[in-house]
C-alpha positions in Angstrom: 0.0 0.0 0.0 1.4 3.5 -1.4 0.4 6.7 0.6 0.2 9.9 -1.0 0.6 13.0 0.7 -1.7 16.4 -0.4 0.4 19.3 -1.1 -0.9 22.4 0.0 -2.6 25.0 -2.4 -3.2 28.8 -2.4 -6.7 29.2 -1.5 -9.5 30.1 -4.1 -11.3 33.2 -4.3 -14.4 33.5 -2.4 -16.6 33.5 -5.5 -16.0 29.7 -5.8 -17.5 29.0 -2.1 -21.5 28.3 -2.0 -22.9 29.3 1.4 -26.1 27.9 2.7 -28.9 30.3 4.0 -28.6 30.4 7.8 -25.5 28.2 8.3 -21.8 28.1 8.1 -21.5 25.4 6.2 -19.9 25.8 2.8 -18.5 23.7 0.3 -16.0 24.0 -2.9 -18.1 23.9 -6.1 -14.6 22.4 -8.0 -10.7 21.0 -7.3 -8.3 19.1 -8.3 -8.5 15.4 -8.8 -6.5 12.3 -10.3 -9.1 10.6 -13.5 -8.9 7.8 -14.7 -10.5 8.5 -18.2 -9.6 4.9 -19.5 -7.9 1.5 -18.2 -4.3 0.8 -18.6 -1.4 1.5 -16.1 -0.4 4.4 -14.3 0.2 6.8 -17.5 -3.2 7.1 -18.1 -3.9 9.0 -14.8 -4.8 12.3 -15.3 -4.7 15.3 -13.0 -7.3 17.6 -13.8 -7.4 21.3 -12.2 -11.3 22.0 -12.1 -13.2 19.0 -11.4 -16.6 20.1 -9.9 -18.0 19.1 -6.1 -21.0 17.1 -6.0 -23.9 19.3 -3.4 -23.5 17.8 -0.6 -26.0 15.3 0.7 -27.7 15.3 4.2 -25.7 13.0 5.6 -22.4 13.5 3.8 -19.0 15.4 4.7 -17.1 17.3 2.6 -13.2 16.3 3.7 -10.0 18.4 2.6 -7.7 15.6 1.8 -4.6 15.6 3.1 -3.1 11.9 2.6 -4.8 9.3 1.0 -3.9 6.0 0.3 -3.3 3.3 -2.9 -5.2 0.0 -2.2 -4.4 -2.9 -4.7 -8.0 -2.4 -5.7 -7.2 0.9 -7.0 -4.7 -0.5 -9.0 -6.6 -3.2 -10.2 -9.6 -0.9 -11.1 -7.2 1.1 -12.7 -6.2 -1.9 -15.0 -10.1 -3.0 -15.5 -11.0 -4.9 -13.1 -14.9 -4.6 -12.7 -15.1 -2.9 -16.1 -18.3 -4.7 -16.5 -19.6 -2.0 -13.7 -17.3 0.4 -14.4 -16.3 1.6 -17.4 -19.7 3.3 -18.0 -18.9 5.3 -15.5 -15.7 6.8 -16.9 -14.0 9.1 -16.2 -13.8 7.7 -12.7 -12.0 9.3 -9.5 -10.3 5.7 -7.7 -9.1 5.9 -4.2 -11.0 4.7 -1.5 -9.1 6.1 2.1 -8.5 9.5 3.1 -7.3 11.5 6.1 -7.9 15.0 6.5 -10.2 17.8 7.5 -13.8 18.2 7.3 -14.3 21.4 5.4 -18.0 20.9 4.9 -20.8 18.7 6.5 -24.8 18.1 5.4 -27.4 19.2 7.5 -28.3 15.9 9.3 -24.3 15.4 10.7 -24.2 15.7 14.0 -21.0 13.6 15.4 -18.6 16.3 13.4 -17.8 19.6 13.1 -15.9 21.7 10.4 -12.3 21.5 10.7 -12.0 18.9 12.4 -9.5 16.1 11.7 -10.9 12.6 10.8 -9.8 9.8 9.0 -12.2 6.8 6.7 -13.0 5.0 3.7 -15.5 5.0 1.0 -17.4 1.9 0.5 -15.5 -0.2 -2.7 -18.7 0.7 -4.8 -18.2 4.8 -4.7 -18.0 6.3 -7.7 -16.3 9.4 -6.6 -13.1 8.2 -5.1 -10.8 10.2 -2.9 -7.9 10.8 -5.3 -8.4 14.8 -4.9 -8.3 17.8 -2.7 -11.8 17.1 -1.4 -13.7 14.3 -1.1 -16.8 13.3 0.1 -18.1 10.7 2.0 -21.0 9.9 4.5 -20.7 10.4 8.3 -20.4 6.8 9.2 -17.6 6.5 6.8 -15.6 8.7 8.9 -14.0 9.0 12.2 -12.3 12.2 14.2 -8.3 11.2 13.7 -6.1 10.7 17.3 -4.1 13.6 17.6 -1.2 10.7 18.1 -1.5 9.0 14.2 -0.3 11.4 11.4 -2.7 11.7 7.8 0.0 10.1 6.3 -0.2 6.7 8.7 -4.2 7.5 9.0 -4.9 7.3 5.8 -3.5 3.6 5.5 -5.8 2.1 8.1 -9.2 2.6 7.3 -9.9 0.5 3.8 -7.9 -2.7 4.9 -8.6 -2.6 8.5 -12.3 -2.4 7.7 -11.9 -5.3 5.4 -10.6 -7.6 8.1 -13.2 -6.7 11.2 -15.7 -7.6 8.5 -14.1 -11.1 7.4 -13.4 -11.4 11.5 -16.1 -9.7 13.1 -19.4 -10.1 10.8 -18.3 -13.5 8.9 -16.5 -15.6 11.0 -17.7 -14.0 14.3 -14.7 -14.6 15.9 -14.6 -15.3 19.7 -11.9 -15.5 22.8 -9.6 -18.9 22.7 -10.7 -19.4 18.8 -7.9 -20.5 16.5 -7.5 -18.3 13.8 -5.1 -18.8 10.4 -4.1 -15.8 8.4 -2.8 -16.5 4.5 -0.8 -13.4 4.0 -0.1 -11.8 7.3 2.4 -9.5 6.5 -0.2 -7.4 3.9 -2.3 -4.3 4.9 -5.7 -6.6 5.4 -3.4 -9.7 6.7 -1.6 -7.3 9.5 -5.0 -5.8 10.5 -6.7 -9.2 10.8 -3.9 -10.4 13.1 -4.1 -7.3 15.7 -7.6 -7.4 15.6 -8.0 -11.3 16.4 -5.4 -11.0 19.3 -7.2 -8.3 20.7 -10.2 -10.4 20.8 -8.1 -12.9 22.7 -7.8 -15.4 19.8 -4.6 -17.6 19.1 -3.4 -16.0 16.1 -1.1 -18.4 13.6 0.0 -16.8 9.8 1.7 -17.2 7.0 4.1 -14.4 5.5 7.8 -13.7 3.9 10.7 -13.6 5.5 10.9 -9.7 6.0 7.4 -9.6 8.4 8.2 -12.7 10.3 9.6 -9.9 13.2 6.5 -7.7 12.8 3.8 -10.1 12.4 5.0 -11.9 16.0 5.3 -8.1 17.6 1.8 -8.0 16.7 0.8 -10.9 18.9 0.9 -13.9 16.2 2.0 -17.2 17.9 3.6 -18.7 15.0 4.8 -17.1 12.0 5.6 -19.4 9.0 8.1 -18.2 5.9 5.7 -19.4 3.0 9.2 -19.4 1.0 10.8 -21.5 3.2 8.5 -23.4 4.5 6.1 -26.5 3.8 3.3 -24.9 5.3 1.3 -27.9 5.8 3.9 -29.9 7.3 5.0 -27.0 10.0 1.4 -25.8 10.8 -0.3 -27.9 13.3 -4.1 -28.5 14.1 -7.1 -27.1 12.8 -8.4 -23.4 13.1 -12.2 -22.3 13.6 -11.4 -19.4 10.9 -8.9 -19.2 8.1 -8.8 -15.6 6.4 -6.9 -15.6 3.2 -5.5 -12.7 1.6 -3.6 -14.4 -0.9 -7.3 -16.4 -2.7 -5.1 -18.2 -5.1 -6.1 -22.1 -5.6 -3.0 -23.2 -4.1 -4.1 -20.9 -0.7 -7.6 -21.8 -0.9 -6.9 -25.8 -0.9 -4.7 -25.5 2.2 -7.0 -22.8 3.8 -10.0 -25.7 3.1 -7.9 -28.2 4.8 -6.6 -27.0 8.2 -10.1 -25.5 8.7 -12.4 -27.2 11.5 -15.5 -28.4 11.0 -18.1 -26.0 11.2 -15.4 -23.0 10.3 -15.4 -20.1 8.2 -12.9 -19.8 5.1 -12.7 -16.0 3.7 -11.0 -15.0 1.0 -10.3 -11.7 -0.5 -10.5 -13.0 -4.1 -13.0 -14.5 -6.2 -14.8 -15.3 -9.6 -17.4 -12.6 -9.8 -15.4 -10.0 -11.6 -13.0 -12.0 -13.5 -16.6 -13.5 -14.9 -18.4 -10.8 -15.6 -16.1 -9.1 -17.2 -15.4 -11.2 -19.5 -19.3 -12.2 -20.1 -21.3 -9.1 -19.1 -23.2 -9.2 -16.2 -26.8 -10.6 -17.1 -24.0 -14.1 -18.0 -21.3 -13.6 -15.5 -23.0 -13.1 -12.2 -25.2 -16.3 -12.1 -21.9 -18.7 -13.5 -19.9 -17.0 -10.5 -22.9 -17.9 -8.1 -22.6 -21.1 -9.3 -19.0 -21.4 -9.0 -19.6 -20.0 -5.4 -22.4 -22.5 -5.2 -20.5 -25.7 -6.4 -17.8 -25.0 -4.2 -19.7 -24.9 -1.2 -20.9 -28.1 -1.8 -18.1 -29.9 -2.5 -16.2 -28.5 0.2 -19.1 -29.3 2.6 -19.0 -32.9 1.1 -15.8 -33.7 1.2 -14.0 -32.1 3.8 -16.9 -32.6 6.3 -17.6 -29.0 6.7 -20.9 -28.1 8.8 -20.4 -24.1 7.5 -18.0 -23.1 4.6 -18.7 -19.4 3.6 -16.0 -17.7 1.1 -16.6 -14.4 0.8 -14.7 -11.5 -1.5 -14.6 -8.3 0.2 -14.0 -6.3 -3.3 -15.9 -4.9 -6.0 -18.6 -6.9 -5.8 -18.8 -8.3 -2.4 -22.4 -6.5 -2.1 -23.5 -9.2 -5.1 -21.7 -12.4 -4.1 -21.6 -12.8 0.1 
């Protein structure tokens, strides 16, 4: 994950503010932004210098950006991932976290006031992402920033940290003295997942490189295996009520399948749904990947003995296919 850091600009003039009839709040009807006006790699980013400011929304926050962050979904939306959705929709802002001010709020906010500093994330479907001096998203999408935690480290929490409580917390309902095995704990999601479990007073066991062994076990992981070092199934002992895994290839999803306990919850952060839809449309590609989803579930159930498999993607489409 790539953080990037909002440099600061001369303010405009006063004829560019819109004021609402008996209120202070105020918001800028245009800025700068990063568009994506096509797919293809970074080069075909554009930085625009008037991009106009949605009105604000009842229950929305206008927030002066002042680090946001670069998400592999960003990147992969940026290559065409999810065209099927999105490439109606172009020219499309990406970005998903932010940390900054909040320069404007709707008339229904009531937890936050204007200038103060919060951090959040937009939800993977927003259209109007946070790559640009202000972005806006709803209340609950944002929280007021410690005064301890700089933009810069804020704005790299928010999207992947949200991502695991919702494998942890809403899928797998984790609990004290579960056993919980993360595919890719030295990632942004991975790293989250592991603090998050401890905290919950689960034994944590992941898998990672060489260079986060140190930093995954700092976080509270019990054991830390070097998936280039390592046979993982040979080292790795007993099953786990939960596997999260942030790697989803086949290779990761068969060993995740079988440490798991009966009864437990495999998540992964990749699945069929775009990749099919995509390539079919979405009336075609949407029903196979529920099928796929479907068929896998079965089998797994079948022949692994699995009371509960869910796999769930917590991407573009997670809305469609959870």
């Amino acid at each position: 994950m790539r953080v990037l850091k909002s440099q600061s600009v001369k303010p405009r003039p006063i004829s560019e503010f819109l004021m609402k009839v008996g209120s202070i709040r105020c918001y800028v009807s245009s800025c700068r932004a990063v568009l994506l006006p096509r797919f293809g790699g970074p080069e075909v980013l554009e930085l625009r210098p008037d991009v106009p400011v949605p009105d604000l929304k009842l229950n929305e926050v206008l927030v002066r950006a002042r680090a946001v962050s670069i998400n592999p979904l960003d990147t992969r939306m940026r290559s065409g991932y999810g065209r099927s959705i999105s490439k109606p929709l172009l020219p499309l802002i990406l970005g998903r976290d932010i940390s900054g001010e909040v320069a404007a709020i709707g008339a229904s906010v009531k937890s936050l006031t204007v200038g103060q500093e919060v951090f959040g994330a937009l939800h993977p479907t927003a259209v109007r992402g946070t790559y640009a001096d202000y972005a806006i998203l709803s209340e609950d999408e944002l929280s007021p920033k410690p005064a301890s935690v700089t933009h810069v480290e804020a704005s790299a929490i928010s999207f992947a940290a949200l991502t695991a409580w919702r494998a942890l917390k809403s899928t797998a309902r984790i609990t004290e003295g579960q056993r919980l095995l993360v595919i890719g704990g030295g990632g942004a999601v991975g790293f989250a997942a592991i603090q998050l479990a401890v905290a919950a007073g689960c034994h944590v066991t992941t898998t990672c490189g060489n260079q986060s062994i140190n930093r995954v076990m700092a976080a509270g992981a019990e054991q830390a295996v070097d998936y280039t070092a390592e046979n993982i199934e040979a080292v790795i002992k007993g099953k786990f009520d939960a596997v999260l895994d942030t790697i989803g290839v086949p290779e990761t999803e068969r060993i995740g399948i079988s440490l798991l306990n009966r009864g437990g919850h495999y998540m992964t952060l990749q699945g069929e749904a775009a990749a099919l839809s995509d390539r079919y449309g979405l009336p075609i590609g949407l029903p196979v990947a529920t099928a796929v989803l479907l068929k896998k579930r079965i089998q797994y159930q079948y022949s692994h003995g699995i009371g509960t498999l869910i796999i769930c993607h917590y991407t573009l489409y997670k809305h469609i296919v959870c």
